[in-house]
C-alpha positions in Angstrom: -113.3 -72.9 95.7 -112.2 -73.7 99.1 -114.5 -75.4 100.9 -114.2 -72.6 104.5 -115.9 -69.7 106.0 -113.5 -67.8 107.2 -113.2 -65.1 109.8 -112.4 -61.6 108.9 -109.3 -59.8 111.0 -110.9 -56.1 111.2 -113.3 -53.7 110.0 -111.7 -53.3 106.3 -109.5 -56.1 104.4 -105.8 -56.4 104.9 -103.7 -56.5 101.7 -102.6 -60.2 103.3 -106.3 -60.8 103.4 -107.3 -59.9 99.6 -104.0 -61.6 98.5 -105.2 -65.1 100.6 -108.7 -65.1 99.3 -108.6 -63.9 95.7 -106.2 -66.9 95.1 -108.1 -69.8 97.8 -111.4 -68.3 97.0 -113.2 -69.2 100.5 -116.7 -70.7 100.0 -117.8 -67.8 102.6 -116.8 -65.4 105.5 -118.4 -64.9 108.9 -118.5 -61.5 110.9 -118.1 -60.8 114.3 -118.2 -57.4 115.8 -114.8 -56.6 115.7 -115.5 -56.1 112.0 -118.9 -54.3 112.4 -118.5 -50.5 113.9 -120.0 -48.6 110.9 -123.3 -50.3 108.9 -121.9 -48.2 105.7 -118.6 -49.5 106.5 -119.7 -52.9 107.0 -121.3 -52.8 103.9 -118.3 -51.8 102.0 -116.6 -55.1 103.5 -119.4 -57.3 103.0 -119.6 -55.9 99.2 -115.7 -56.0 98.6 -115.9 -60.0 99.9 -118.0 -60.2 97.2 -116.1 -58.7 94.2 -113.1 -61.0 95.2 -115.3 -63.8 94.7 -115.1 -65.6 91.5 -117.7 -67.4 89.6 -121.5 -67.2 89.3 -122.3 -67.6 92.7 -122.2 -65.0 95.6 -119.6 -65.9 98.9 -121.6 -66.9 102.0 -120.9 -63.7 104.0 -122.5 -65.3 107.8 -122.9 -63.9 111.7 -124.2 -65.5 114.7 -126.6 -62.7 115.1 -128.9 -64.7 118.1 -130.1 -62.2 120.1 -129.7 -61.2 123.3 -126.0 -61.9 124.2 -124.8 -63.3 120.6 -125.6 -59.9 118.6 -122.7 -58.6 116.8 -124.5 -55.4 116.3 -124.1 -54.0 119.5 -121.6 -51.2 118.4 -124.0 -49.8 115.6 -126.8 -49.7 117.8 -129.1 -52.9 116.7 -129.9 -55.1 119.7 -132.3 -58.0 119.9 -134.1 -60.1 122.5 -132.9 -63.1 123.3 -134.5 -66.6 122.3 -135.5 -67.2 125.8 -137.0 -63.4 126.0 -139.3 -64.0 123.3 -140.1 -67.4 124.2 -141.0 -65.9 127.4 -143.6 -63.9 125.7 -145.3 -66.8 124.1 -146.3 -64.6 121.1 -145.5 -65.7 117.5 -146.0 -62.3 116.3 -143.0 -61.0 118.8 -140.9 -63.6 117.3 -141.5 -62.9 113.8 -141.5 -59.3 114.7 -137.8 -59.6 115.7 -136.8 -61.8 113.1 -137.6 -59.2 110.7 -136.0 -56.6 112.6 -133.1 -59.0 112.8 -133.3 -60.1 108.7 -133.5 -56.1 107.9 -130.3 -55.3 109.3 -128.1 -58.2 107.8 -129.3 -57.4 104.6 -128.1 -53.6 105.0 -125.1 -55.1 106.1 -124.6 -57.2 102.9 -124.8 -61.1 105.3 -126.9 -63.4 103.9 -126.8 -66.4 106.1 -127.4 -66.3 110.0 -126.4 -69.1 112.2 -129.3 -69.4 114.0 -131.6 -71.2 115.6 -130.2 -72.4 118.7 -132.4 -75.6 118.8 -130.0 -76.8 122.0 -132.7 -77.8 124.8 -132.2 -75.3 127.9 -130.3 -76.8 131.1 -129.1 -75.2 133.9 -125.2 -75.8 133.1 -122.5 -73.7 132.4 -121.9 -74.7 128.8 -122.7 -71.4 126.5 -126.4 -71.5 126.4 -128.2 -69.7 129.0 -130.8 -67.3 127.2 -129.8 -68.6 123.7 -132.3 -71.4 123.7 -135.9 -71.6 123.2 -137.2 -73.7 125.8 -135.8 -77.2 127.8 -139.6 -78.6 126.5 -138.9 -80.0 122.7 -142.3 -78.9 121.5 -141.5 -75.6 122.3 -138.1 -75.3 120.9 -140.1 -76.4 117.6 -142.3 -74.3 117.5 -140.5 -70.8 118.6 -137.6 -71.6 117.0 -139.7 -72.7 113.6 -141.8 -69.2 113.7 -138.6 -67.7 113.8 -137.0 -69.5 111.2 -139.8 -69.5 108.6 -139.9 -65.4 109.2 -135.9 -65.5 109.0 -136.1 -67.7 105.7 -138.9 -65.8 104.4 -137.3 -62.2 104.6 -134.6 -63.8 102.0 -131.8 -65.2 104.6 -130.6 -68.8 105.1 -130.7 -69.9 108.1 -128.7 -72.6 109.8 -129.9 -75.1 113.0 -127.7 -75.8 115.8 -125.5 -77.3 117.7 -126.9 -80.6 116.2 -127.0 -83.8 118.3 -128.0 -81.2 121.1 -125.2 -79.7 123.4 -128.2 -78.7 125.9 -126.8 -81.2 128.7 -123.3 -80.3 128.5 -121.5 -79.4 131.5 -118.4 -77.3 130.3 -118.6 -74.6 127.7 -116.7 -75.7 124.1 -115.0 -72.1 123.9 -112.8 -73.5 127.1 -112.9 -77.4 126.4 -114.0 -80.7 125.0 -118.0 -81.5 126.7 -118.3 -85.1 127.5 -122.2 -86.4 126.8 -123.6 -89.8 127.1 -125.8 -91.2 125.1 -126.7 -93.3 121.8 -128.2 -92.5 118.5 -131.5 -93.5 120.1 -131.5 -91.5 123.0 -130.6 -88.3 121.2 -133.5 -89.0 119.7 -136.1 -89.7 122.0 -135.4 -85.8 123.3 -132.0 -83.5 122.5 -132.5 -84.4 118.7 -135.7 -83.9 118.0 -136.2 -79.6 117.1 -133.4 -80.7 114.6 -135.3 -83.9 112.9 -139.0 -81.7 112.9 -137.2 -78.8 111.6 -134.5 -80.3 109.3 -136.7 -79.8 106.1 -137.3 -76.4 106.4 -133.2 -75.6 107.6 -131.5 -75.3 104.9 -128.3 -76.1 106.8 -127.5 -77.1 110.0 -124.4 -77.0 112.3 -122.3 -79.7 114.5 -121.1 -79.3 118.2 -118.2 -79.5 119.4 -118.5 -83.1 121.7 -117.2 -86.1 122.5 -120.1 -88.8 122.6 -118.4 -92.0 124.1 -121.3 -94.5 122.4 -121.2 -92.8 119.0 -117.5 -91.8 118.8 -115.1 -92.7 121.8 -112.4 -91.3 119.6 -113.3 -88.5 117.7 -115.4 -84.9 118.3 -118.9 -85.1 116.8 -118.0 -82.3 114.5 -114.7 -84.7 113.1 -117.4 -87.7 113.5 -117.9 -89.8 110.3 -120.0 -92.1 112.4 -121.8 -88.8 114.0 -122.1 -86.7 110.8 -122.3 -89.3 108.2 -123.4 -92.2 109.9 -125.7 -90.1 112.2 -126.9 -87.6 110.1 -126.8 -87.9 106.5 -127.5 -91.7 106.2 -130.0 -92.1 109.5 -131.5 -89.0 109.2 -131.3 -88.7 105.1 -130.1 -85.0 105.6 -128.8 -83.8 102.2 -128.3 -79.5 103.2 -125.1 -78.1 103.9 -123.4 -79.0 107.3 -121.3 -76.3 109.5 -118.7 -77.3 112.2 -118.7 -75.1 115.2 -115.6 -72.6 115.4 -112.5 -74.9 115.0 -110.6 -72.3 117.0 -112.4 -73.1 120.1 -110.8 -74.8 123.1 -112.6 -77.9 122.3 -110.4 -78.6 119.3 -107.7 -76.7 119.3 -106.5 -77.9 122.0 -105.8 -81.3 120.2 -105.6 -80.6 116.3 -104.2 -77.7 114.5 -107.2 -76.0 111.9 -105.6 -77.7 108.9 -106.3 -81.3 110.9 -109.5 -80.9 111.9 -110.7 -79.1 108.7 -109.6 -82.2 106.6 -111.0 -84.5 109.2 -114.5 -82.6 109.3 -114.4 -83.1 105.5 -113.7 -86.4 105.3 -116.6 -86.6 108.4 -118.9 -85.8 106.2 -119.2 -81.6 106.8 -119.1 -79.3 103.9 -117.7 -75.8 105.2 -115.5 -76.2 108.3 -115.3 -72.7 110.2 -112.0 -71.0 110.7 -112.8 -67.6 112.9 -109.7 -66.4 114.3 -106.5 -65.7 112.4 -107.2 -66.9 109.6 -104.9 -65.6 107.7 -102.7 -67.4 109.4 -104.1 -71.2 108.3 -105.6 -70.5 105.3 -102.7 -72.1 103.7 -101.8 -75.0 105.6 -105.7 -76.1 105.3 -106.1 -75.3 101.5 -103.1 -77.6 101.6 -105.2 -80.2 103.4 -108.0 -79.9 101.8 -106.3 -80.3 98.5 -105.4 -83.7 99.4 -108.7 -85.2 99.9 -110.5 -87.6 97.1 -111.6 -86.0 94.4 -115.1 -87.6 95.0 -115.7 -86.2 98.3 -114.8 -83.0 97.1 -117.0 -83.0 94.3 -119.9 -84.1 96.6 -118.7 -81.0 99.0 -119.0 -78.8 96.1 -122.5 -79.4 94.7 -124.1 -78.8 98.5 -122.4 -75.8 98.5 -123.1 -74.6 95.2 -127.1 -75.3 96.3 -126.8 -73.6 99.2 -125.1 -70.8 97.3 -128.1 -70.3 94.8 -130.7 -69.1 96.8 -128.2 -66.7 98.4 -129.7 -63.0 98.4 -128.2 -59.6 98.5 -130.4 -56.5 99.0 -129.5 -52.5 98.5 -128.9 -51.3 102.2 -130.8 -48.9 103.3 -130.3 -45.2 103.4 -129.3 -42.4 106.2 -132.9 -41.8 107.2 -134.4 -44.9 106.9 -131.5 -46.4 108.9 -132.1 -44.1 111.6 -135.7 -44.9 111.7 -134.8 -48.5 111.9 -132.7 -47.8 115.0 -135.3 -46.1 116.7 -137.9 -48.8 116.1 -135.6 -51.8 116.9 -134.4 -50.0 120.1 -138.4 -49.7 121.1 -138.9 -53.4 120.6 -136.2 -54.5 122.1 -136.8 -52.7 125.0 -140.7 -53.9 125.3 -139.0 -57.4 126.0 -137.8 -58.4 129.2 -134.5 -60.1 128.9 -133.5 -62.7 131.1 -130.9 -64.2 132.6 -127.7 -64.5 130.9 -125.3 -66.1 133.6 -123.2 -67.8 133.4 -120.6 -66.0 130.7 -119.1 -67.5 128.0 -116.6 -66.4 125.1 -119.5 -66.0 122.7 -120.7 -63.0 124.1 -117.5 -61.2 123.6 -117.1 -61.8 119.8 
């Protein structure tokens, strides 16, 4: 197994595609909605990702499926409010209403892990969050984002937290380039970190931002931190679940390390499945390579998070013509009974 989610070039697999990951076996595969134009379609990707998987357990087939503008649905007609819509209600029952709308239709698709919550405190800056976050007040964040995850969870699909240590005061957006935050251990957690400490035993994983934190790390991203992820995280905080990077193709580090660089140095950081969305096929082998030439005891420790994580993956039949179409008509209603809010300013996210 090769310890990646990898991104997916188009709506069905290219023979370069099934070549690379029958032989690398990627731990998992995230969509985006240049592969999602067809839910039966989709479905026969999602299911063929799973045949070319080997062993007992099923591939992580993920989506950043949000709401409002991260939904990678658009094209098939499934919309959903964003986080700061249904905050804006202030109704639990709205936000487990459309996380079951939202867990319905990744099931039909065949995805069985949605990276979501956002548990980033709101700010007014032009760093990728406007509308994707709960609240800027912690105890909100909690507990929105903690209905919606227990209903998420509940409906049979893991769920990840992020952008852990809290990207919320960023001023530049990591699709463009590296954010610079202040700040130590301590002061993350007086305020950005704390939806990810309250929530961190019910996520069964959680995923790293892309920033440079001078006091932590003058050197390195958080997401290639050992003193962020490791130090910060697993031995501070005692998390033991699976730990995503962000997108390694984003501006933030590709501008300064190739994918087969900064997927061995998130490894060795103390992450388990490094993301690779874009072109994959076209690194796949230069970071097996990498990864191949890590201790075997970190490896091993990799391994059995994933495997865990793996386990309590689910896969559901999809559901038929009619009831399909009577899904659309009731998603569209809710949606629609939800004021959306502000999305501005734009960010790469929305376009993937």
């Amino acid at each position: 197994m090769l310890p990646v989610i990898a991104g997916v070039e188009g709506t069905t697999l290219t023979g370069r595609e099934r070549e690379l990951f029958t032989r690398l076996q990627p731990a998992g595969y995230i969509l985006f909605s240049r592969n999602i134009e067809d839910y039966e379609f989709t479905r026969e990707l999602t299911d063929e990702l799973r045949r070319l998987t080997t062993g007992p357990d099923a591939p992580i087939i993920a989506i950043d499926q949000e709401g409002g503008r991260v939904v990678r649905t658009a094209r098939i007609g499934v919309q959903l409010p964003s986080a700061a819509a249904l905050a804006q209600t202030g109704s639990s029952h709205m936000i487990r209403q459309a996380a079951h709308y939202c867990a319905s239709c990744l099931h039909t698709l065949g995805v069985n892990t949605n990276f979501a919550p956002v548990l980033d405190l709101a700010s007014p800056h032009a760093n990728a969050l406007p509308s994707r976050c709960w609240g800027s007040d912690t105890q909100q964040v909690i507990s929105h984002a903690g209905v919606w995850n227990r209903a998420m969870f509940g409906r049979g699909i893991q769920t990840c937290g992020k952008h852990f240590p809290g990207m919320g005061a960023a001023e530049c957006d990591p699709h463009h380039d590296l954010p610079v935050l202040h700040g130590t251990r301590e002061s993350f957690l007086k305020e950005a970190a704390i939806p990810f400490t309250a929530l961190m035993p019910e996520l069964p994983s959680l995923m790293i931002a892309h920033l440079l934190i001078p006091e932590i790390d003058a050197e390195l991203p958080t997401s290639l931190s050992p003193a962020l992820v490791q130090g910060f995280l697993r031995d501070q905080l005692g998390y033991e679940g699976v730990v995503f990077t962000d997108d390694l193709c984003m501006g933030a580090i590709a501008k300064r390390y190739s994918p087969a660089e900064s997927a061995a140095l998130a490894l060795r950081a103390g992450c388990d499945l490094p993301l690779v969305c874009h072109n994959a096929v076209e690194h796949l082998e230069t970071v097996a390579a990498a990864v191949a030439a890590l201790p075997e005891e970190l490896l091993e420790q990799v391994e059995r998070r994933i495997e865990r994580f793996r386990l309590h993956l689910s896969t559901q039949s999809p559901m038929g013509f009619i009831e399909w179409n009577d899904y659309l008509k009731n998603v569209a209603a809710f949606t629609a009974s939800v004021p959306e809010v502000s999305a501005a300013p734009g960010s790469p996210v929305q376009g993937y």
